[in-house]
N, C-alpha and C positions, 0 to 999 in steps of 0.2 A: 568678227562679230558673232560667228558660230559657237566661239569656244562657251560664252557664258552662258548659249540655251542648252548645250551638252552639259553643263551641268548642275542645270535647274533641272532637266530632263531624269539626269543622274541620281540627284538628291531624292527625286520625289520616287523615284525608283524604289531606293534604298526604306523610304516612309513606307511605302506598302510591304514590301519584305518584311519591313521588324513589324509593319500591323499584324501581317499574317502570323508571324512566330507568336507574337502575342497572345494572338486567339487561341491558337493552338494550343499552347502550356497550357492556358487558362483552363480550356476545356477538358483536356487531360487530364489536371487536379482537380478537377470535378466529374471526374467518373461516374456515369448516372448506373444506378440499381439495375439489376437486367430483372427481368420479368417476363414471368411465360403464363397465358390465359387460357386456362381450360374451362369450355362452357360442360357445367352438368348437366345432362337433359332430364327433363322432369317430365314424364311420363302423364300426367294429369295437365299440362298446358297444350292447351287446345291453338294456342295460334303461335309456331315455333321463330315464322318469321321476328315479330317482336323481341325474341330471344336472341337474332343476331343484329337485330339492331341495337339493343343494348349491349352488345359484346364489343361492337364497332366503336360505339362510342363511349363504354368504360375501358379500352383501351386508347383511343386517342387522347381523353382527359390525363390519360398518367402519363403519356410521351408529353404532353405541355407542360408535366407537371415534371421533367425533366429525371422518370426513370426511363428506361431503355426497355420500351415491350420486345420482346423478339416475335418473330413468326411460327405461330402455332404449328400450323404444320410442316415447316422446314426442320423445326427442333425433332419433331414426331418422326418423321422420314428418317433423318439420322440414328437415333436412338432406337428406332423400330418400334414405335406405337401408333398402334390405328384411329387414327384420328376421330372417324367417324364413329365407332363404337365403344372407345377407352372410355373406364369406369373410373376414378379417382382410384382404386386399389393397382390397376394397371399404371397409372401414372406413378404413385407412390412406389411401384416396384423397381421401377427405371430412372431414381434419383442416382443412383451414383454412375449410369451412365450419362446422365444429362452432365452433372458434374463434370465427370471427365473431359464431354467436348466443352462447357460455355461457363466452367470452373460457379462460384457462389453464385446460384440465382434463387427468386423466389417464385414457386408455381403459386398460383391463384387460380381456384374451382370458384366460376361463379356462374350464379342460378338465377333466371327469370322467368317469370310465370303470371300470366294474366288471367286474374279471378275475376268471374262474370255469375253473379249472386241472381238471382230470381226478380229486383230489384233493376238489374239492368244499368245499376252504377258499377263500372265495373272499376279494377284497380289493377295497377299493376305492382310486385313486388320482388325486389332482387336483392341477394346475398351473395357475401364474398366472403371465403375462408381462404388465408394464408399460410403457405407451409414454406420452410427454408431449407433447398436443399446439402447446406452447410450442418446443418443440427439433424436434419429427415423429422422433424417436428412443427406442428401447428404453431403460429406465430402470435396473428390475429386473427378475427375473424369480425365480421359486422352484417346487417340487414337493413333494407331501407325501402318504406312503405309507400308508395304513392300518392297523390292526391287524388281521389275518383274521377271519372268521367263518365257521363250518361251516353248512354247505346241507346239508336231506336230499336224498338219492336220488333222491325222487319230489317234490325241488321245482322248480317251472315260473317262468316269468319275471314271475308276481304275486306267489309267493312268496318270491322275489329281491327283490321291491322292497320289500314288506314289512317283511321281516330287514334290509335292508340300510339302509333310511331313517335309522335312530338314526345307521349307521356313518357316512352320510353327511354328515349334518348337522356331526358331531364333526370329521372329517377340514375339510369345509368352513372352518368357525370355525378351527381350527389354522393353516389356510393362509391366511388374510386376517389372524390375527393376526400373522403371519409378515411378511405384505405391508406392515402397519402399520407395525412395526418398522422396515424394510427404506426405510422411505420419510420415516421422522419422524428412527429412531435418536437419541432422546433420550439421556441418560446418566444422567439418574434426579437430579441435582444440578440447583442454581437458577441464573439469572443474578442483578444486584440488583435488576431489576423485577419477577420473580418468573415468568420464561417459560423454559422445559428450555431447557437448556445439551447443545448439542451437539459433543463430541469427537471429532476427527476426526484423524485420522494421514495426515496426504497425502505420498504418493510421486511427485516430478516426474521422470522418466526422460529423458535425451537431450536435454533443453531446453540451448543453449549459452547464456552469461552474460547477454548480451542479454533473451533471451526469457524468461529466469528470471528476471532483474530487473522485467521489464513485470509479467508475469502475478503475480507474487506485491504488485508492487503494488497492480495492480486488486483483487485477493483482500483487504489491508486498507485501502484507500480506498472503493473502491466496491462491494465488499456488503453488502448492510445485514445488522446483525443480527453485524457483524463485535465478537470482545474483546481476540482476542491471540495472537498466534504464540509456541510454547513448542518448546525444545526440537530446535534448529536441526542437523543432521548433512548432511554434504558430504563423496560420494564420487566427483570425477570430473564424470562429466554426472549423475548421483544427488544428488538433495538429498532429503530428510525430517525432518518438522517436524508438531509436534502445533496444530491449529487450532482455538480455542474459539470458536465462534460462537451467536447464536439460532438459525438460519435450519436446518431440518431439509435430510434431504439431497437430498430432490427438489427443493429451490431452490438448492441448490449445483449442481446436476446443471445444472441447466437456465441456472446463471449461467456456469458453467465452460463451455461452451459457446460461449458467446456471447462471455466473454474470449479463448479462443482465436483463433474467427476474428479480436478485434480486435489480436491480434498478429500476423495474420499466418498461420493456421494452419486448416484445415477439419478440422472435429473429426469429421468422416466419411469423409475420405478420411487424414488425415494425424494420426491419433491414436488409441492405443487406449487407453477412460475405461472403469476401471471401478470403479462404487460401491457399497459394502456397507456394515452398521454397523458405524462405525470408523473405516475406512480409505476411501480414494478416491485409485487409481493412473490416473496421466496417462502413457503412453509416448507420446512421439514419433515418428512411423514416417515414411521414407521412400520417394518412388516410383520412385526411381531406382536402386533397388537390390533383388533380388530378395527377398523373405522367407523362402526356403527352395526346394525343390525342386519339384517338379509331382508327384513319386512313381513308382511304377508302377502305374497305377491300371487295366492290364491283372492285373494279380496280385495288386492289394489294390485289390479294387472290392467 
């Protein structure tokens, strides 16, 4: 009478093993974005605390949001940056050693600061710049303004931080879902395997036939993640064309890149990229020709 509960016992055994396996691949094939958060300090905010509270929680919103924040200062200890006083030019110099321990991630500087006017509405406002250190280049960046709050009279900079904790928190979470966006830009529709589908409108500016021919090949032979070029317009050195891919656009960012230099092209001196959800325009720039004037920067300084 033993033998059939051993191996209902058995069976259900075996159900959670293959659950587990399952999770596991799953979560494997969705390798989340790693992400390192550096708070700028801004020398003009008067109440620093609110500054890590917004830190705490424009990093929790992005682990929900299923990138992988890492630990600021465990990354820092390793790599040898002082946490407490690193300037973004100190971080910027120590991308390829970050690289080396925790391979493609994105740093993020961000900044908050609570403005307290004469008026006594005060606001609070915080900005996030992205940089990747697969490219060692600026990705996205965004800012995001609060809704005011009134201060009494007779409140002091504990009171400040008080009232102002909820505004921060909220401000924070807004701007990382901003960042989320900005860096995934899904389109809300499926591929056939069942991973967002990203639409993209690319403007290629000043490329002559050559170099538009290379680079739009590389774009569908060699991106993964590549489905279909829609929607072809040619004006001139102007071309535009709608791009469906998997590949969110911080991996376009970081591939377009790297296609350029193999045409021929330095995407920091000899190109201006820029990428938003949607679209991503490529101009061509040259060095042999000036791009405007110097100004009068006796008169307009």
């Amino acid at each position: 009478m033993e033998h059939p509960n051993h191996i209902r016992r058995y069976a259900i055994w075996l159900s959670l093993v293959f659950a587990t396996v399952v999770l596991l691949a799953t979560s494997a094939s969705h390798a989340a974005t790693q992400i390192i958060v550096y708070q700028e300090p801004d020398p003009n905010n008067k109440v620093t605390g609110l500054a890590d509270v917004a830190a705490d929680a424009f990093k929790s919103r992005l682990n929900r949001m299923n990138f992988m924040v890492l630990d600021t200062a465990t990354v820092s200890r390793k790599v040898g940056i002082n946490t407490n006083s690193a300037s973004r030019n100190d971080v910027l110099a120590r991308l390829s050693s970050i690289r080396s321990h925790y391979g493609d991630v994105l740093i993020i500087f961000l900044q908050s600061r609570l403005h307290l006017p004469a008026s006594r509405n005060a606001y609070l406002q915080s900005n996030a710049t992205v940089f990747s250190s697969a490219t060692e280049s600026q990705i996205v960046s965004s800012s995001v303004d609060g809704e005011g709050f009134l201060l009494p009279h007779n409140c002091d900079l504990d009171c400040s931080q008080i009232l102002g904790t909820r505004a921060s928190r909220q401000i924070a979470e807004t701007l990382a879902m901003r960042i989320g966006k900005l860096l995934n830009s899904p389109s809300g529709s499926m591929a056939n395997n069942g991973n967002p589908l990203n639409k993209v409108e690319f403007d290629l500016v000043n490329f002559n036939d050559e170099k538009q021919a290379r680079f739009i090949d590389l774009l569908i032979n060699e991106f993964p993640g590549f489905l279909k070029i829609v929607n072809i317009q040619r004006a001139g050195p102007h071309i535009r064309f709608g791009y469906l891919s998997e590949a969110p656009n911080e991996k376009l960012q970081k591939w377009i890149s790297i296609s350029l230099r193999d045409i021929g092209i330095n995407p920091e001196t000899g190109a201006d990229i820029m990428v938003k959800p949607g679209a991503i325009q490529i101009v061509l720039t040259t060095t042999t020709k000036s791009r405007g004037s110097i100004g009068n920067p006796l008169k307009y300084n």
